[in-house]
TIVEXSE-750359 format. One record per residue (C-alpha): residue number from 1; x, y, z; residue in three letters. Coordinates in nm, 3 decimals. Each point is the difference from the previous one (the first is absolute). Example, Ala and Ser with C-alpha at 12.3 -4.5 7.8 and 13.67 -1.06 7.14 Angstrom:
REM TIVEXSE-750359
+-----+---------+---------+---------+-----+
:   n :       X :       Y :       Z : res :
+-----+---------+---------+---------+-----+
:   1 :   1.230 :  -0.450 :   0.780 : ala :
:   2 :   0.137 :   0.344 :  -0.066 : ser :
+-----+---------+---------+---------+-----+
This chain:
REM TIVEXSE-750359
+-----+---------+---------+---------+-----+
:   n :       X :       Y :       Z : res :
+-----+---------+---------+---------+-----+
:   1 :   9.412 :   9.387 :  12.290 : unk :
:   2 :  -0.196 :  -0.278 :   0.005 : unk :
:   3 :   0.190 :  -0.248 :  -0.211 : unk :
:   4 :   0.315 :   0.139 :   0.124 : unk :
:   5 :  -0.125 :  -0.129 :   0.320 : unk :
:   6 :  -0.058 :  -0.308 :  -0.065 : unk :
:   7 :   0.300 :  -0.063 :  -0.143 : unk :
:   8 :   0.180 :   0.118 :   0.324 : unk :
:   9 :  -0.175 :  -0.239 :   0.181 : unk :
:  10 :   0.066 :  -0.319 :  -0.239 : unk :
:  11 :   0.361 :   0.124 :   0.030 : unk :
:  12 :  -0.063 :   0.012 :   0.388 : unk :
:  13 :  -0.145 :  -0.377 :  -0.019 : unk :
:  14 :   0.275 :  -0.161 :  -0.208 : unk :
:  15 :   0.314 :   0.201 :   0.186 : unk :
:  16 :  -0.181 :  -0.119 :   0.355 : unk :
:  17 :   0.035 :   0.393 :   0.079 : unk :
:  18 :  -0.113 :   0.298 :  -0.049 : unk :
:  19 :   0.132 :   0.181 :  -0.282 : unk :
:  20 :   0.122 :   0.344 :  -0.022 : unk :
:  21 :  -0.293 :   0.219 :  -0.199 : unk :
:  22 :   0.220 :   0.220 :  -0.219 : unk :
:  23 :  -0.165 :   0.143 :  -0.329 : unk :
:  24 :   0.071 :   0.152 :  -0.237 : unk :
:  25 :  -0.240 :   0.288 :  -0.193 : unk :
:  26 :   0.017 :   0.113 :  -0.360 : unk :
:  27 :  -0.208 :   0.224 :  -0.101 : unk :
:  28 :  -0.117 :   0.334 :  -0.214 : unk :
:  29 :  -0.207 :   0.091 :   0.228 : unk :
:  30 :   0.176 :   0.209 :   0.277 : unk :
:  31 :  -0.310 :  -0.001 :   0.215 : unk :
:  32 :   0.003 :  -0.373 :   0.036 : unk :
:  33 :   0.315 :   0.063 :   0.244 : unk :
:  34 :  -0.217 :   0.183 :   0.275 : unk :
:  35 :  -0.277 :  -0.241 :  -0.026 : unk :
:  36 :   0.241 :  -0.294 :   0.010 : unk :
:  37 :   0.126 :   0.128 :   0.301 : unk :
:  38 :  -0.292 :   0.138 :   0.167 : unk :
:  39 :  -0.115 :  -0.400 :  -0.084 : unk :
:  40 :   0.297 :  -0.155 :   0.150 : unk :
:  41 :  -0.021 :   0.188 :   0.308 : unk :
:  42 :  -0.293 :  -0.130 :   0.107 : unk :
:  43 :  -0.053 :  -0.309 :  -0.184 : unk :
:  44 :   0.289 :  -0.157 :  -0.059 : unk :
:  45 :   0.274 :   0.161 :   0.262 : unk :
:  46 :   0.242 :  -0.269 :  -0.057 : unk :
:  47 :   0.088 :   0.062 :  -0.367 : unk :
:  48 :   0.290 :   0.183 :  -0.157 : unk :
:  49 :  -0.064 :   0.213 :  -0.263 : unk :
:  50 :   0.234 :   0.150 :  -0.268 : unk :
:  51 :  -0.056 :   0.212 :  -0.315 : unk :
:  52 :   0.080 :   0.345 :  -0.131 : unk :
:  53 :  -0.260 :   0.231 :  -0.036 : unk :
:  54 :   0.227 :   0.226 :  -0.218 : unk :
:  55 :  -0.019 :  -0.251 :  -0.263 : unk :
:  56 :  -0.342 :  -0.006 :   0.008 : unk :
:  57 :  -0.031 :   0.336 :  -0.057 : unk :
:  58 :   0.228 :   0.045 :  -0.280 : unk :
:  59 :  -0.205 :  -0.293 :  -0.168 : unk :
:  60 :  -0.300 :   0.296 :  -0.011 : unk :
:  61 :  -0.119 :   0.091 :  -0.357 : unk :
:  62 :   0.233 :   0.341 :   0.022 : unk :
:  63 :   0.343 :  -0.156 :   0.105 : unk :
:  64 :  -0.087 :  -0.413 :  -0.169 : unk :
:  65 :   0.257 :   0.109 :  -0.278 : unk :
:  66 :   0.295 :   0.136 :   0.217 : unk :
:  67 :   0.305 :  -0.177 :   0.050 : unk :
:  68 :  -0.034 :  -0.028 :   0.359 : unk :
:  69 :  -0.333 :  -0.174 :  -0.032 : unk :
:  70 :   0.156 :  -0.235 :  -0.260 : unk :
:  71 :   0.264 :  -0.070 :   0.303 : unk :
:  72 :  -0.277 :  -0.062 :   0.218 : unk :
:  73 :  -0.222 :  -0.254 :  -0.172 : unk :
:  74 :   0.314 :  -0.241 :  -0.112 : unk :
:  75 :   0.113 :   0.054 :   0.396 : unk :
:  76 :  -0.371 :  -0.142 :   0.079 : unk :
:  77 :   0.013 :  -0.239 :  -0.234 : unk :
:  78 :   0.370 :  -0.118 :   0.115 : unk :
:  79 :  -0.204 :  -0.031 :   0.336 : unk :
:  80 :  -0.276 :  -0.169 :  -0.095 : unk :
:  81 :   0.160 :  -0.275 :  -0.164 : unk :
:  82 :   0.233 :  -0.089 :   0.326 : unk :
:  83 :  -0.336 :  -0.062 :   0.196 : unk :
:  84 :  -0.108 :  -0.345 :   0.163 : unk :
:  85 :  -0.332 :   0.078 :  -0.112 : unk :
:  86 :  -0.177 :   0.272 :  -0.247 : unk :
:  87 :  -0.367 :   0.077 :   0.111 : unk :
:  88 :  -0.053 :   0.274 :  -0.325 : unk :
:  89 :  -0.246 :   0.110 :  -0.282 : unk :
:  90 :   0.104 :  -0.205 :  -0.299 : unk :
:  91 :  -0.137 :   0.271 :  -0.256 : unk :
:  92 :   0.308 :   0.182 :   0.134 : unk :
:  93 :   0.322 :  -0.041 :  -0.210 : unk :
:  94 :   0.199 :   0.044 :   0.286 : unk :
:  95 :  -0.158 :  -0.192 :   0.146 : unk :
:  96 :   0.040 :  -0.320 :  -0.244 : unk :
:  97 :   0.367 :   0.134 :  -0.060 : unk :
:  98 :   0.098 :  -0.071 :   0.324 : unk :
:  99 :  -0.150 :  -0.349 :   0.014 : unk :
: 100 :   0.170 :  -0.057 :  -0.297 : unk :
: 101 :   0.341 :   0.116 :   0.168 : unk :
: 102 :  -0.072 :  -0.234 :   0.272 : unk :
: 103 :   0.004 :  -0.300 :  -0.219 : unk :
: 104 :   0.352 :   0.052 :  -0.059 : unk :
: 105 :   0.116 :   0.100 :   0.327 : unk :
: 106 :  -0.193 :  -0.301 :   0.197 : unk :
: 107 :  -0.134 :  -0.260 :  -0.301 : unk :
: 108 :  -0.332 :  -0.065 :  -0.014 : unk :
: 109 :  -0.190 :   0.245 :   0.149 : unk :
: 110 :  -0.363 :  -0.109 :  -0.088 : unk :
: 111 :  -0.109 :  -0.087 :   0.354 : unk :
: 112 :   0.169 :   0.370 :   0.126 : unk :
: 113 :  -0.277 :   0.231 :  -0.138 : unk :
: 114 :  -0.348 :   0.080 :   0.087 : unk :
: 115 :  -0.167 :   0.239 :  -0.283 : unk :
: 116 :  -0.305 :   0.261 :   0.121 : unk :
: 117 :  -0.153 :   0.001 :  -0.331 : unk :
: 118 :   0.156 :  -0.164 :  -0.340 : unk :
: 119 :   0.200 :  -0.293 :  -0.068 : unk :
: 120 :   0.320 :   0.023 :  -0.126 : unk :
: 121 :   0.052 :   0.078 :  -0.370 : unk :
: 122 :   0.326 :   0.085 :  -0.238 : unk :
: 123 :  -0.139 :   0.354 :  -0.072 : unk :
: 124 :   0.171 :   0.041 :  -0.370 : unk :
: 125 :  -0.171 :  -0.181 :  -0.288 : unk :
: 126 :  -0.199 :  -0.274 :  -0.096 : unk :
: 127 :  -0.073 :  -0.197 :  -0.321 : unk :
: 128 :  -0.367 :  -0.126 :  -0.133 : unk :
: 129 :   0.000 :  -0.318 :  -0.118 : unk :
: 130 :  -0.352 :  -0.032 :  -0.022 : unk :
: 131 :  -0.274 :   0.216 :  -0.199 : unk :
: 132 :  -0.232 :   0.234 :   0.237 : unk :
: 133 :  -0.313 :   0.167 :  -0.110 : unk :
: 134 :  -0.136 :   0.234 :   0.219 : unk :
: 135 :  -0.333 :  -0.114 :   0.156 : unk :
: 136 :  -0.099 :   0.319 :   0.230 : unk :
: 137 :   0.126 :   0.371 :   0.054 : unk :
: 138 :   0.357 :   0.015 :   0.110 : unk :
: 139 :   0.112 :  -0.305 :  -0.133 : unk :
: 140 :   0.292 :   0.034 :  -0.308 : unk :
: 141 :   0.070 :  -0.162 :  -0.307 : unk :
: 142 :   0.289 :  -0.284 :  -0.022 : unk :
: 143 :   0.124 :  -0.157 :  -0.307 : unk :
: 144 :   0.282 :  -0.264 :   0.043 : unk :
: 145 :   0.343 :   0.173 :   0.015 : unk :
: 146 :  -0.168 :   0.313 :   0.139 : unk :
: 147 :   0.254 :   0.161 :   0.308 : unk :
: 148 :  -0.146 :   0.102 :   0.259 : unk :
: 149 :   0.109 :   0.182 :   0.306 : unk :
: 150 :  -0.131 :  -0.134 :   0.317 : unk :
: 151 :  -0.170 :   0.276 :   0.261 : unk :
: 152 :  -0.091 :  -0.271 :   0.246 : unk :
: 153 :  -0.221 :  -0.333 :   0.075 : unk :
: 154 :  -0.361 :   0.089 :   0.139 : unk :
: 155 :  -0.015 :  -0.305 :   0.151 : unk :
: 156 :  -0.289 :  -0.119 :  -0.165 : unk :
: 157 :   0.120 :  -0.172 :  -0.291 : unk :
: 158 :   0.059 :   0.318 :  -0.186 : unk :
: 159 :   0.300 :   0.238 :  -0.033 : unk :
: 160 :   0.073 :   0.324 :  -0.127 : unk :
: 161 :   0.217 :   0.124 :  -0.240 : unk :
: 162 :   0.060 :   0.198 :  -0.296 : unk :
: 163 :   0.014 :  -0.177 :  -0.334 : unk :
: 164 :   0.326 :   0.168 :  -0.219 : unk :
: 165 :  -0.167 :  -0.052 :  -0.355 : unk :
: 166 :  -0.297 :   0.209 :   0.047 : unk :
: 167 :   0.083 :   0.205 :   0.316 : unk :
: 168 :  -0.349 :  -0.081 :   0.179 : unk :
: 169 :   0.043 :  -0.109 :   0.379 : unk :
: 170 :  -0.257 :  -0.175 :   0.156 : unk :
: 171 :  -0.016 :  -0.376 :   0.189 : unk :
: 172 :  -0.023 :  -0.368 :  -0.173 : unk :
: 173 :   0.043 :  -0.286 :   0.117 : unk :
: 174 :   0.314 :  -0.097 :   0.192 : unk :
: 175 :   0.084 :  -0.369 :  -0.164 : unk :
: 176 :  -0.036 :   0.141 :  -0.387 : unk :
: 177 :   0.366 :   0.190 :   0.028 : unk :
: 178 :   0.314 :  -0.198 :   0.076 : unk :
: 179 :   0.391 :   0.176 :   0.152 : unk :
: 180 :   0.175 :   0.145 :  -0.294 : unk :
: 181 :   0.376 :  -0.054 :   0.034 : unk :
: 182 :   0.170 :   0.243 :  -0.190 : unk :
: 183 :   0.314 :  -0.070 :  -0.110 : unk :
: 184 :   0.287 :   0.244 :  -0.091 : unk :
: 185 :   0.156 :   0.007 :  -0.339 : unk :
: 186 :   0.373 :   0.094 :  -0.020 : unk :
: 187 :   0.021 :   0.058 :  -0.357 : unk :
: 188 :  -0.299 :   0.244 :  -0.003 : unk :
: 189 :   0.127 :   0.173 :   0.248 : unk :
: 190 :   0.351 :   0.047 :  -0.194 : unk :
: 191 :  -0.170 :   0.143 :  -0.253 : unk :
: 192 :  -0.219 :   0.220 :   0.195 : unk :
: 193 :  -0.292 :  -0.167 :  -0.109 : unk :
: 194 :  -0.086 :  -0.159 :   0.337 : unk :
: 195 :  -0.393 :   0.092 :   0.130 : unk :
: 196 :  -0.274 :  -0.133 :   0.132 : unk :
: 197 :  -0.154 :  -0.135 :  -0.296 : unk :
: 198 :   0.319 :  -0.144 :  -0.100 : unk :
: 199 :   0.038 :  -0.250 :   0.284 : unk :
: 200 :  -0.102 :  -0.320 :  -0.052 : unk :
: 201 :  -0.208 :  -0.181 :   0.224 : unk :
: 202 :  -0.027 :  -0.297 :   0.125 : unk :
: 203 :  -0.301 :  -0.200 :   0.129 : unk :
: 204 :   0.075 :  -0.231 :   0.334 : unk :
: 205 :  -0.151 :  -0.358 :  -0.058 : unk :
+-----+---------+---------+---------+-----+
């Protein structure tokens, strides 16, 4: 709550008023819901808060793959992305997905976020376009061309990933891969021929 509070209270500064505190929660945790408003109660009395604890439930490991927890998660993301400000765990798709909503519901959005942990990242693939040798345990291989899909940024100069040529997932370093934009081909796909390896990519200057 902490950086959602502090953005209530720039809000309250530039509107010369106090600001409503309404929230929204979005969670798979249904426990956070008591806490939250066990929390609110007594610390923060004057906030609003709004989530569905059903949804968080279905998002468990038994139900994840239902269609009502499907429902759920776009409904959160829907949410999400209509929000003033996201204060969220970037390591979480949903996360990202609804920041990445907001950008085309209210432009740039870059100043609307506060991440708990990682920053944001396209979480698909990535392209080396510089050689890597591994210099310590945990640390993969990368040859120029290699694709790699991204896990996440440690934040430390280093990501992690898993390199698609020889299957071994470990971290390198984050400024050795570049985006891979992969486009479609029409004529492939006519033919049935269209897959992953027959998309050709493209390398952004």
């Amino acid at each position: 709550m902490q950086w959602t509070e502090r953005w209530f209270k720039i809000q309250d500064r530039k509107q010369l008023q106090n600001v409503t505190r309404r929230i929204f929660v979005a969670t798979d945790d249904p426990s956070v819901f008591p806490e939250i408003q066990k929390n609110t109660c007594f610390r923060y009395p004057t906030y609003e808060v709004y989530g569905d604890q059903k949804t968080a439930k279905t998002a468990q490991m038994e139900s994840r793959y239902t269609d009502s927890s499907l429902y759920g998660v776009v409904r959160d993301i829907r949410l999400l992305s209509h929000c003033n400000y996201l204060v969220c765990t970037f390591s979480s798709q949903v996360c990202r997905m609804g920041y990445e909503l907001m950008q085309i519901l209210q432009g740039d959005a870059g100043e609307s976020f506060h991440s708990l942990d990682d920053i944001y990242y396209f979480a698909h693939e990535v392209v080396a376009v510089e050689r890597y040798i591994p210099e310590k345990s945990g640390e993969i291989e990368l040859r120029v061309g290699d694709i790699i899909g991204i896990a996440g940024n440690h934040w430390n100069g280093f990501s992690k990933g898993k390199n698609r040529r020889t299957g071994d997932e470990g971290v390198f370093p984050s400024y050795k891969p570049n985006k891979a934009w992969l486009s479609r081909t029409p004529i492939l796909e006519f033919l049935g021929l269209e897959s992953t390896q027959a998309k050709q990519i493209f390398y952004p200057s």
